[in-house]
C-alpha positions, 0 to 999 in steps of 0.5 A: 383646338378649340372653336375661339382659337379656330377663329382667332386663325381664320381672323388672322389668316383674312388678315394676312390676304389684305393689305392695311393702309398707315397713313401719318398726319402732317404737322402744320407747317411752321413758318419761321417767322411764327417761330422767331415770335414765340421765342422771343416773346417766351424768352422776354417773359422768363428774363432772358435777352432774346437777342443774346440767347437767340444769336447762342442757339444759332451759333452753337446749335445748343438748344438750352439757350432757349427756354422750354417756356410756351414750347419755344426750345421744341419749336425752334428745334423744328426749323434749321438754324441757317431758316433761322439766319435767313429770316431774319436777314430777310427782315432786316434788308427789308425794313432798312434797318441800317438807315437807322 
């Protein structure tokens, strides 16, 4: 056995008798509202009616109602589709919006 594989167990072997520590970093939290403003902008800017391709995604879950432009499908693929119904019910009753 030669010297560098007589090394390369010893390593392997001080390895074995510690314990290594895997830590995962956190993603910012995404809040929904952030997430409604970025697709619709993004689905503005390509053309698209937000509103019709927002109420498609939420209803069938089919996340090529919205577009890939600035991240919008993967952003919007990051929070549950009911976070998505709740934020905006929860504007709307704010604002009044029915007194219109």
């Amino acid at each position: 056995m030669s010297i560098r594989q007589k090394m390369e167990i010893k390593n392997m072997s001080d390895k074995i008798g510690s314990t290594q520590f895997f830590s995962v970093k956190k993603e910012p939290e995404i809040h929904v509202k952030d997430v409604i403003s970025v697709v619709y902008e993004a689905m503005s800017e390509k053309g698209y009616n937000p509103v019709n391709q927002i109420v498609g995604y939420i209803m069938s879950g089919d996340p090529t109602y919205i577009t890939n432009h600035k991240g919008a499908r993967s952003m919007i693929m990051k929070v549950e589709r009911d976070e998505l119904v709740e934020e905006l019910l929860r504007e709307y009753i704010r604002s009044k919006a029915w007194r219109e």
